[in-house]
N, C-alpha and C positions, 0 to 999 in steps of 0.2 A: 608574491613569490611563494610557492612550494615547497615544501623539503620530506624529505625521504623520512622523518623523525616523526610527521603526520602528516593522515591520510590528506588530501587537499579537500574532502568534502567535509572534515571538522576544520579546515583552515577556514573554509568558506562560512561556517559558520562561527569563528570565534570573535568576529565582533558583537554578532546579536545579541541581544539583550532579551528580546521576549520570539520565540519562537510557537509556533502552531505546527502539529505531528498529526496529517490527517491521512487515515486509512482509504486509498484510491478505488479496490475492486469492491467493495463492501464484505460484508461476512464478519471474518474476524481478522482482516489486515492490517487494523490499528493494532493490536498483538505485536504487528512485523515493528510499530516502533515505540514499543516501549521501552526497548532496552536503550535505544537512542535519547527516549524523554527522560530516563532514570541517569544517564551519563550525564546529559547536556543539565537534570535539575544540579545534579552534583557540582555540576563547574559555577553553581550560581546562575543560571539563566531563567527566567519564567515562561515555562513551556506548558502548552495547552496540546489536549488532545480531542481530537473531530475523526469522524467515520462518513465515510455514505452507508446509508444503513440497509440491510436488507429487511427491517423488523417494519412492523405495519406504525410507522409511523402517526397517520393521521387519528388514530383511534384514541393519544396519549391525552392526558388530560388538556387544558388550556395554558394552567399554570406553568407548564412543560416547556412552552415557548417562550424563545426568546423575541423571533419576529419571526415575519414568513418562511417558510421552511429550514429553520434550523430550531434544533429542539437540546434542551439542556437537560443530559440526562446522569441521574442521580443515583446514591443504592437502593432508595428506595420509591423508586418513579415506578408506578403502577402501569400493567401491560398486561394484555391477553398471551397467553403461552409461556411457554420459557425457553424459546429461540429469542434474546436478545442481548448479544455480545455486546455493544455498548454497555447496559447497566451491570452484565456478568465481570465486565475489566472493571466500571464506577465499584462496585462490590468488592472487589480485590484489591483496589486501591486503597478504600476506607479501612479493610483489615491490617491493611500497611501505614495507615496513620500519615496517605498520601494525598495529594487532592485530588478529589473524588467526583467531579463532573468531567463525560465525556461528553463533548457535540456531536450531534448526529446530523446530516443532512438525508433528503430522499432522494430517491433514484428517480432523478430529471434530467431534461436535455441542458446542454452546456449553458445557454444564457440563464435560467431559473438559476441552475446549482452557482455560475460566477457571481451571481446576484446574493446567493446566499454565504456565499464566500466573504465578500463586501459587509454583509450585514453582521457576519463573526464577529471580522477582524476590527469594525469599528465599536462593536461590545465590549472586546477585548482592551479597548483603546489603540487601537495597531500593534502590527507584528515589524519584525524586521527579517522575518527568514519566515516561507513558508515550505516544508518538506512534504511531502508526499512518498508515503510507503505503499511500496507492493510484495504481495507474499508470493512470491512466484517472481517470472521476467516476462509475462507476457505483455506488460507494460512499453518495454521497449522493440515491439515488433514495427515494424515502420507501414505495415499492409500487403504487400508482394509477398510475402512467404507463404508457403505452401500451406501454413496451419498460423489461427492468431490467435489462440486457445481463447478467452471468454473477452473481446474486449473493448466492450460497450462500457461498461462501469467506468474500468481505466481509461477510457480515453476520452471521458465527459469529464473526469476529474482533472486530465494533463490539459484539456483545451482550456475549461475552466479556469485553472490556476497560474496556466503558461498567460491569460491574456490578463493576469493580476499586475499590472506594470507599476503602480505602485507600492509592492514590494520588490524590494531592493532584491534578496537573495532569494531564489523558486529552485527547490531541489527534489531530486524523485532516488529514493533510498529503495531496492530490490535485496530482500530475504528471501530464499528459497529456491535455490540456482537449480533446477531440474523437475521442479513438481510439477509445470506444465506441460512435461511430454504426455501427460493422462489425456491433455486436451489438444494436442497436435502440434505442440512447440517443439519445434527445432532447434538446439541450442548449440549448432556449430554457425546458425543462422543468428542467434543472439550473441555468439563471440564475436560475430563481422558486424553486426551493428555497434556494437561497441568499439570495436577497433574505426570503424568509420565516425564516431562520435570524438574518438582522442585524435582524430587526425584535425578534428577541427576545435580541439579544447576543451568539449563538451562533457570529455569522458571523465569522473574525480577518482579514482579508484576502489579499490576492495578492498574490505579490515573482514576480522573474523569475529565472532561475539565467541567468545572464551566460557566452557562452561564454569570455570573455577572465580571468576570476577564476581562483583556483587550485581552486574548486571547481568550475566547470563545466571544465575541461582536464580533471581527475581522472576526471570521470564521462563522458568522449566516451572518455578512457582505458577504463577499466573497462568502458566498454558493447561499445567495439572488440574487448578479449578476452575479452570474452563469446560474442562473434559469431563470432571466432577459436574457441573452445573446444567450442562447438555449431554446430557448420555446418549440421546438419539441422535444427534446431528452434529458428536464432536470435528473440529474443522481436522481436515486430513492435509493442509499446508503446515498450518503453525501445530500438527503432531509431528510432520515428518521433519520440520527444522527442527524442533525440540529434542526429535529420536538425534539428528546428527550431532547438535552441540553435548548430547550425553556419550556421544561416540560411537554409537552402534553403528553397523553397515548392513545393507543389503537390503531382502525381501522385512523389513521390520513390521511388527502389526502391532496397532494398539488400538483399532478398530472394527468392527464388524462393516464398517463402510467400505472399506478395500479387499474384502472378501472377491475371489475372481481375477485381479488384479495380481502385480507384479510390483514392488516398489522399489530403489534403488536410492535407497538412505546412504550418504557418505558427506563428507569435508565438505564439498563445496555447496551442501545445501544450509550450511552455517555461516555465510559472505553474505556479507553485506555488497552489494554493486552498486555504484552511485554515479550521476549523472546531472547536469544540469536542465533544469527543467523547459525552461526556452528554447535551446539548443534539441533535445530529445523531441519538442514540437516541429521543428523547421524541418527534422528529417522526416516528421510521419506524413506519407505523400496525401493523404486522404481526413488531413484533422480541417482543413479551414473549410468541407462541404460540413462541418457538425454544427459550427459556428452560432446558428440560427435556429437548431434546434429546440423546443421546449419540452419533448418528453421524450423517455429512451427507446421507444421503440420510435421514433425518427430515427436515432442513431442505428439502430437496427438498420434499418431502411436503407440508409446512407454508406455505409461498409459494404451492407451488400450490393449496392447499384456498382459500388465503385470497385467491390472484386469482380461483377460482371462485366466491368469494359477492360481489363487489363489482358492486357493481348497475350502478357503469360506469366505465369508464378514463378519466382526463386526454388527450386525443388530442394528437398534437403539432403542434408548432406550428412552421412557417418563422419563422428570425431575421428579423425584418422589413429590414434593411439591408445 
């Protein structure tokens, strides 16, 4: 049962005991949960944190690996460049006197990455709740909409983890309620998927991350040395939840990257939106052709065959207020 006192997607997680918080689109979406992994270490749970990575993975040393494409990475794990948000959060965490490995996996087709999913969680010893975060909501587009801003990463990682049946609880936590209009989301189109999702149970609701708690200070911390540690390519997601949880609105810039652009920083880019992860599979019309895939430009592939036979798109729609 539910209750109005808590959200149901911490009800859904309050028996677990050891949890996995894995960033979906890669980049810096593990970002989108650590204020989640700083709550749930808080309540006594042991939570792990995993990314799909965008950083050149294979080049890391050997030691790195834990098995086949998942890699254990450290603050001081050695890398060509300084684009890599795994070690940049591993790094912030050690200054925090937190624990300090983040997982990485690579950017594979669903059956590699489930496989490496499988390969974590028995590292780990098992989990009892896997979450999945996305910094943005293009995670929850189901394919018919008119725009599905970038969503090959997210949806190697839902199919992947949606077909993890031996965990018990699979949940997908969404920060950043409007950053993907940059890439053609329609979010009066992500209100009705959502409402189609609570019609059938699937929907857990929305909390806010407070900037005054010790988990939103943690994560304005964290996103600042991020921004510090990439200066050429800080992430313009987890700046624009950050700019909302400090309360700013509008055109806000804290980047040379949205230079051109128009931003529309406010409240609801500080929600959390939550979903059950099984349930958010069964609605996306186009996840069981990924199935089979082994690398992501198959998934490529497979979105697009499957936007070209649909006889017509969802068109979007103005928030009417």
């Amino acid at each position: 049962m539910f209750s109005l006192l808590e959200p149901p997607f911490l009800t859904r997680l309050r028996d677990a005991r050891r949890v996995l918080i894995a960033g979906a689109g890669g980049g810096f979406d593990v970002y989108a949960g650590l204020p989640l992994a700083l709550a749930l270490r808080a309540a006594g749970k042991d939570v792990h944190l995993a990314n799909l990575s965008f950083s050149d993975l294979y080049g890391l040393d050997l030691d790195v690996w834990v098995d086949h494409d998942v890699a254990a990475i450290r603050p001081d794990t050695a890398a060509r460049g300084d684009y890599f948000p795994e070690r940049t959060l591993a790094r912030w965490l050690a200054e925090q006197d937190l624990p300090d490995t983040v997982y990485a996996f690579p950017r594979t087709g669903v059956r590699p990455l489930r496989d490496a999913y499988r390969t974590l969680l028995a590292h780990l010893g098992g989990v009892d709740a896997v979450v999945l975060v996305d910094g943005g909501t293009d995670i929850l587009m189901r394919g018919d909409e008119n725009g599905l801003g970038t969503p090959e990463e997210d949806m190697a990682s839902l199919a992947a983890v949606a077909g993890l049946d031996e965990v018990a609880v699979r949940l997908v936590a969404c920060l950043g309620f409007g950053v993907d209009a940059y890439h053609g989301v329609n979010h009066s189109l992500v209100l009705e998927n959502l409402a189609a999702l609570d019609r059938e149970g699937g929907y857990l609701g929305a909390f806010s991350l407070p900037r005054d708690s010790h988990e939103g200070r943690l994560y304005l911390d964290a996103v600042a040395h991020a921004q510090r540690c990439t200066p050429d390519h800080p992430s313009i997601v987890q700046g624009s939840v950050a700019a909302a949880v400090r309360g700013d609105f509008g055109d806000v810039r804290f980047t040379e990257r949205t230079k051109g652009g128009e931003l529309f920083v406010n409240p609801l880019m500080a929600l959390y939106f939550c979903v059950d992860a099984p349930a958010l599979a069964r609605h996306n019309l186009y996840l069981d052709r990924l199935e089979n895939t082994a690398l992501m430009r198959q998934i490529s592939s497979a979105i697009s065959d499957f936007r070209d036979e649909l006889p017509r798109q969802r068109p979007p729609r103005a928030y009417p207020h």
